[in-house]
VOMAR-74359 format. One record per residue (C-alpha): x, y, z; residue number from 1; residue in three letters. Coordinates in nm, 2 decimals. Example, Ala and Ser with C-alpha at 12.3 -4.5 7.8 and 13.67 -1.06 7.14 Angstrom:
<nodes>
{xx->1.23; yy->-0.45; zz->0.78; pos->1; code->ALA}
{xx->1.37; yy->-0.11; zz->0.71; pos->2; code->SER}
</nodes>
This chain:
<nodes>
{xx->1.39; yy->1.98; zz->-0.83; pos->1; code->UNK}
{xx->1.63; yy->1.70; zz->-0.90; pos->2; code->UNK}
{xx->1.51; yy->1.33; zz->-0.82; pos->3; code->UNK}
{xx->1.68; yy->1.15; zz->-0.49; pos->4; code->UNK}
{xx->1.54; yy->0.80; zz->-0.52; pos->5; code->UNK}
{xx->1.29; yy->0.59; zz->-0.35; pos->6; code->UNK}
{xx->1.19; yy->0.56; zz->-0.03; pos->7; code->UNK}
{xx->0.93; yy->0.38; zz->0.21; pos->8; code->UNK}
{xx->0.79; yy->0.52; zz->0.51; pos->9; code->UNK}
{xx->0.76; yy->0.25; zz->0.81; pos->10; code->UNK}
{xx->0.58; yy->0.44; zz->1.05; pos->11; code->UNK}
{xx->0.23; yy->0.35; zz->1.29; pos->12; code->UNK}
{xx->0.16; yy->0.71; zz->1.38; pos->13; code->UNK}
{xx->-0.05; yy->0.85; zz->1.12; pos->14; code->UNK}
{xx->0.10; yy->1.22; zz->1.16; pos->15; code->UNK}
{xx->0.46; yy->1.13; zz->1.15; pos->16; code->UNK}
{xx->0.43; yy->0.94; zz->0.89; pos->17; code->UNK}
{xx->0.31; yy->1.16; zz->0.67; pos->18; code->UNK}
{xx->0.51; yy->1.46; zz->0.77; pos->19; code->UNK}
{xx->0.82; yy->1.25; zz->0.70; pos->20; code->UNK}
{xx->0.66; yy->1.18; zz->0.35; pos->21; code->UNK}
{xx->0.60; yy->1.56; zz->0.33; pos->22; code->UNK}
{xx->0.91; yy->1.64; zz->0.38; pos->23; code->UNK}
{xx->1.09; yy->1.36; zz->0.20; pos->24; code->UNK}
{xx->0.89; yy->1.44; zz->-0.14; pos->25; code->UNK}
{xx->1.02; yy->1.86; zz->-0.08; pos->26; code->UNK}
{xx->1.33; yy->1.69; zz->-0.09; pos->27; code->UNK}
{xx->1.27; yy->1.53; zz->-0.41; pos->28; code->UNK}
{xx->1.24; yy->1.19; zz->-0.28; pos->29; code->UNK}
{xx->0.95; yy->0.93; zz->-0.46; pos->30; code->UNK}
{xx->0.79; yy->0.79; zz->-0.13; pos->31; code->UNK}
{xx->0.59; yy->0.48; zz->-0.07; pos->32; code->UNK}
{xx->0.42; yy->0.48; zz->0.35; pos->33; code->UNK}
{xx->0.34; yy->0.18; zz->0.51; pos->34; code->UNK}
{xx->0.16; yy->0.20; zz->0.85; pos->35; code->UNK}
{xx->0.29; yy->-0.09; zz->0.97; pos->36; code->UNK}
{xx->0.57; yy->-0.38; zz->0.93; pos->37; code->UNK}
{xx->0.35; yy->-0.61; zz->0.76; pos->38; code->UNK}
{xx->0.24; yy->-0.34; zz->0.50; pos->39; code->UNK}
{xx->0.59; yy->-0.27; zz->0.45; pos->40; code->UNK}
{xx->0.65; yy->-0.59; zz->0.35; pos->41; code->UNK}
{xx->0.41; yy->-0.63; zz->0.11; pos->42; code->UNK}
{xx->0.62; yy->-0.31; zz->-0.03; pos->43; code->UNK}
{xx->0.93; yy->-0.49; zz->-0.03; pos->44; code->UNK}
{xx->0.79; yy->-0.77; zz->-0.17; pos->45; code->UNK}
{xx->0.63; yy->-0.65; zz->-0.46; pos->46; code->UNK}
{xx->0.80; yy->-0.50; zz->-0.82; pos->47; code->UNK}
{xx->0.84; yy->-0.16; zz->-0.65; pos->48; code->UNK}
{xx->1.18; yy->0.00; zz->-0.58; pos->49; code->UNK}
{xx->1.32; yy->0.13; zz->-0.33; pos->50; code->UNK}
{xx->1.64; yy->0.30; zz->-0.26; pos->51; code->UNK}
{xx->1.61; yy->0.30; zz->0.11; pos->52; code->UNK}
{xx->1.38; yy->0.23; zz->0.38; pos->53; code->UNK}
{xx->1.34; yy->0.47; zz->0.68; pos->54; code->UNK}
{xx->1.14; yy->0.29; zz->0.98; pos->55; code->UNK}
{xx->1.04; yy->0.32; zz->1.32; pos->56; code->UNK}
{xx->1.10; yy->0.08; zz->1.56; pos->57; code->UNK}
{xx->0.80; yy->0.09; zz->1.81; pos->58; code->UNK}
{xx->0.49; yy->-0.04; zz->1.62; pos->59; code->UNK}
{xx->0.25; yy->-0.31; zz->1.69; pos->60; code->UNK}
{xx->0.31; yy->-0.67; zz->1.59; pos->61; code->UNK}
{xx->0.61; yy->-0.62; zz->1.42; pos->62; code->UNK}
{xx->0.92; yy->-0.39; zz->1.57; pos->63; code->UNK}
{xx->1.11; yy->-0.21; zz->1.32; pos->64; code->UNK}
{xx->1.41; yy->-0.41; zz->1.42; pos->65; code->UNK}
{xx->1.21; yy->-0.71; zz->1.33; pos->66; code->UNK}
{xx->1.11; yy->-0.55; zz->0.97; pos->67; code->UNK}
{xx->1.51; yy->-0.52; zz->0.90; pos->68; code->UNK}
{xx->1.58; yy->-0.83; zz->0.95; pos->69; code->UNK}
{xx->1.31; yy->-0.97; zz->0.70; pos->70; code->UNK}
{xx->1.39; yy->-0.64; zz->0.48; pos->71; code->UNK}
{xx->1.76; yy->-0.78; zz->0.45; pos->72; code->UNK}
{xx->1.64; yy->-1.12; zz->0.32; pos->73; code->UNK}
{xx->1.34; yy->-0.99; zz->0.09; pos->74; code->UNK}
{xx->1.55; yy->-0.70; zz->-0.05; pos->75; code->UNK}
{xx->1.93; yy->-0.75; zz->0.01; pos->76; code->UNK}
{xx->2.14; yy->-0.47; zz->0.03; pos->77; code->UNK}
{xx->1.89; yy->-0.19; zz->0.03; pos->78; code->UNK}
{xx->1.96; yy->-0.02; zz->0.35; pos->79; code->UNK}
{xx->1.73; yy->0.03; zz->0.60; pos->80; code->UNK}
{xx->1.73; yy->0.37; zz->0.86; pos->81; code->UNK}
{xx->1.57; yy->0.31; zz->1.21; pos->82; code->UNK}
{xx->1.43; yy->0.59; zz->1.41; pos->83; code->UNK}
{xx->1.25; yy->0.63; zz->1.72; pos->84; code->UNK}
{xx->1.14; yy->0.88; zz->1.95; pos->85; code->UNK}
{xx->1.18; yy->0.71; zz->2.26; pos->86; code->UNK}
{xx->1.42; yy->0.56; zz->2.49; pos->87; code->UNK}
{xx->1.25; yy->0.23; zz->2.43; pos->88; code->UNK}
{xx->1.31; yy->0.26; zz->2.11; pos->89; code->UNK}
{xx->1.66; yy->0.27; zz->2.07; pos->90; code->UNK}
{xx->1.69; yy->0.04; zz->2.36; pos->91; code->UNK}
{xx->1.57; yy->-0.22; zz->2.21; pos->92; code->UNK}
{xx->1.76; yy->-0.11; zz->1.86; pos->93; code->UNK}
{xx->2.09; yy->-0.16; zz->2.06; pos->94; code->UNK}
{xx->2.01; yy->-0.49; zz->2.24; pos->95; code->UNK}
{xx->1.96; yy->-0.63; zz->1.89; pos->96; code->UNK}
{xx->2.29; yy->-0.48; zz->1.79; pos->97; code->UNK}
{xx->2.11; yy->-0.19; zz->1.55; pos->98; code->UNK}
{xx->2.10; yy->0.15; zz->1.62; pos->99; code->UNK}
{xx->1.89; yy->0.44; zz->1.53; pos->100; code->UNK}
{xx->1.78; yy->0.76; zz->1.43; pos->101; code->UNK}
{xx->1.64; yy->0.99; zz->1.68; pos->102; code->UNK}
{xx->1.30; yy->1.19; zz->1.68; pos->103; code->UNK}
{xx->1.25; yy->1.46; zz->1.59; pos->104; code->UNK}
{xx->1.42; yy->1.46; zz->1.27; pos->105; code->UNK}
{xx->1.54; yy->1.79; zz->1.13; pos->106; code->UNK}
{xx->1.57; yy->1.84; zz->0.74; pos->107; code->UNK}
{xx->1.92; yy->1.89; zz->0.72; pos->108; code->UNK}
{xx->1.99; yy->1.56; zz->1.01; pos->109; code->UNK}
{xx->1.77; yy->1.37; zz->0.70; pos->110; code->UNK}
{xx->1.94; yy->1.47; zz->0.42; pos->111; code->UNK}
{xx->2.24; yy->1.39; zz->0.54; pos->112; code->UNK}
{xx->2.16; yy->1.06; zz->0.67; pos->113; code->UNK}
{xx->1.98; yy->0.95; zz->0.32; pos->114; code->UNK}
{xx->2.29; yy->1.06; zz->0.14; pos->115; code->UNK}
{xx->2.51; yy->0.87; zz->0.32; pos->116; code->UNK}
{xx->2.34; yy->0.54; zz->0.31; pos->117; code->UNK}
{xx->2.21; yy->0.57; zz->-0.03; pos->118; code->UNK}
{xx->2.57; yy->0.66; zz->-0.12; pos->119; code->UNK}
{xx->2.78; yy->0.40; zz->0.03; pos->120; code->UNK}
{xx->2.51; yy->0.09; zz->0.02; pos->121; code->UNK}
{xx->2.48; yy->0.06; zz->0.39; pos->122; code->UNK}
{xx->2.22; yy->-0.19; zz->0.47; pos->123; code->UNK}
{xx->2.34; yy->-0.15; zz->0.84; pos->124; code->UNK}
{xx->2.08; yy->0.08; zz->1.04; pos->125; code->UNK}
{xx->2.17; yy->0.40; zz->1.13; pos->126; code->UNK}
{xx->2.26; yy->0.62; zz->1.47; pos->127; code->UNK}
{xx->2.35; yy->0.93; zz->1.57; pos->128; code->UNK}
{xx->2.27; yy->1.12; zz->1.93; pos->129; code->UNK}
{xx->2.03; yy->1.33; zz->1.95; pos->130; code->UNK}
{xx->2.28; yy->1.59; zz->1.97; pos->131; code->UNK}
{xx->2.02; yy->1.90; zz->1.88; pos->132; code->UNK}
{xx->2.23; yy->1.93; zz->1.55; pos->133; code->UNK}
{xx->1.94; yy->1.70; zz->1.34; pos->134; code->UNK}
</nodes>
């Protein structure tokens, strides 16, 4: 299986953030988790790399929107994918001008989202509508 890059995992929820791991390392992703904003921090802060960082946006203490705004000062340029699974979620994404990935996140929706972050340097968050094609 051909290496992808490296990615962290921003997610509270235990389950979901390994799955995403799960499924990110079949896909032949490296992946750091952090179960929170402050641990992800200390990722981004520290000699590790990372290609891309996929968070959620509802956690304690720190929102996910929060975490890319510090993420874009402690690693600039490394793009940053928000998801949620909630209405909340992306409501607060879109107030803040930053939009998001929906859960449940499908494979394919993933792949394709990764690819095109990773391939054009976006450090802007990605959105698309849950539109049952993830």
């Amino acid at each position: 299986m051909a290496y992808h890059g490296n990615v962290l995992v921003v997610d509270d929820d235990a389950l979901t953030r390994e799955f995403t791991a799960m499924l990110l390392k079949d896909m032949g992703y490296c992946v750091k988790t952090a179960e929170s904003a402050d641990d992800a921090l200390r990722w981004l802060y520290s000699d590790e790399s990372f290609d891309v960082v996929l968070a959620d946006i509802i956690m304690p203490g720190m929102s996910g929107v929060d975490l890319w705004r510090m993420a874009e000062e402690a690693r600039p340029g490394v793009p940053v994918v928000l998801i949620s699974g909630n209405l909340t979620g992306i409501t607060e994404a879109m107030e803040a001008g930053k939009l998001a990935l929906t859960k449940p996140i499908r494979r394919e929706r993933l792949s394709s989202v990764l690819c095109q972050v990773m391939d054009h340097g976006s450090s802007k968050p990605y959105w698309r509508p849950n539109s049952g094609t993830q």
